[in-house]
C-alpha positions in Angstrom: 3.7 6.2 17.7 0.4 7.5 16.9 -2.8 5.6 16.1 -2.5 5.3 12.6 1.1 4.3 12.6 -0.1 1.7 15.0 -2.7 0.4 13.1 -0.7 0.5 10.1 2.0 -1.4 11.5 -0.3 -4.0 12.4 -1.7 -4.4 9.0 1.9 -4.9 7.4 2.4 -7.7 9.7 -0.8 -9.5 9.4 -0.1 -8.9 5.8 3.2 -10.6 6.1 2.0 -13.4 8.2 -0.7 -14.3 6.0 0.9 -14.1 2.8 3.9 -16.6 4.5 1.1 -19.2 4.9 -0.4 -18.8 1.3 2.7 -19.4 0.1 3.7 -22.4 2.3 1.2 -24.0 0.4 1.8 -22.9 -3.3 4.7 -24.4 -4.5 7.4 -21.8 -5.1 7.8 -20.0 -8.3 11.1 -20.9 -9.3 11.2 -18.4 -12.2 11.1 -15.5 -10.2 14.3 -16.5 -7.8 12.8 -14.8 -4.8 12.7 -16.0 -1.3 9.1 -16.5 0.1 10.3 -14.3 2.7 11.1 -11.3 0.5 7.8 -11.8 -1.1 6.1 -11.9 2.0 7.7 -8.5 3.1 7.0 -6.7 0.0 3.3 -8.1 -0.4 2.9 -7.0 3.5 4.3 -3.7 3.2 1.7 -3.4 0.0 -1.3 -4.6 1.9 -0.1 -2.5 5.0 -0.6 0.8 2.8 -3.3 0.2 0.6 -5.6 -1.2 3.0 -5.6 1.8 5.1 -6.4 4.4 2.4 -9.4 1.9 0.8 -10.8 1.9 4.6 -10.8 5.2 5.0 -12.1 6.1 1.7 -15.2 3.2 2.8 -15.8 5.2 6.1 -15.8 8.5 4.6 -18.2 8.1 2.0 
């Protein structure tokens, strides 16, 4: 794997763990019928490939 898929990995999963602990917390939204888990992956996954491409447009300009 190179750097960048490293780094990017990493992100998903902090991603994943922190949005698991935000919703611990929130009582679950019953209206939407999804897992926490499910939401979790999908929000990690989103944070795991925008965050790269916002810090890279920071450190270029």
């Amino acid at each position: 794997m190179t750097r960048d898929l490293k780094i990017r990995a990493a992100l998903i999963v902090l991603g994943m763990a922190l949005v698991a602990m935000i919703l611990s917390h929130i009582p679950p939204i019953n209206s939407l019928h999804l897992s926490p888990l499910i939401i979790a992956v999908l929000l990690g996954a989103l944070v795991g490939n925008i965050v790269p491409r916002i810090l890279k447009l920071v450190v270029l300009s």
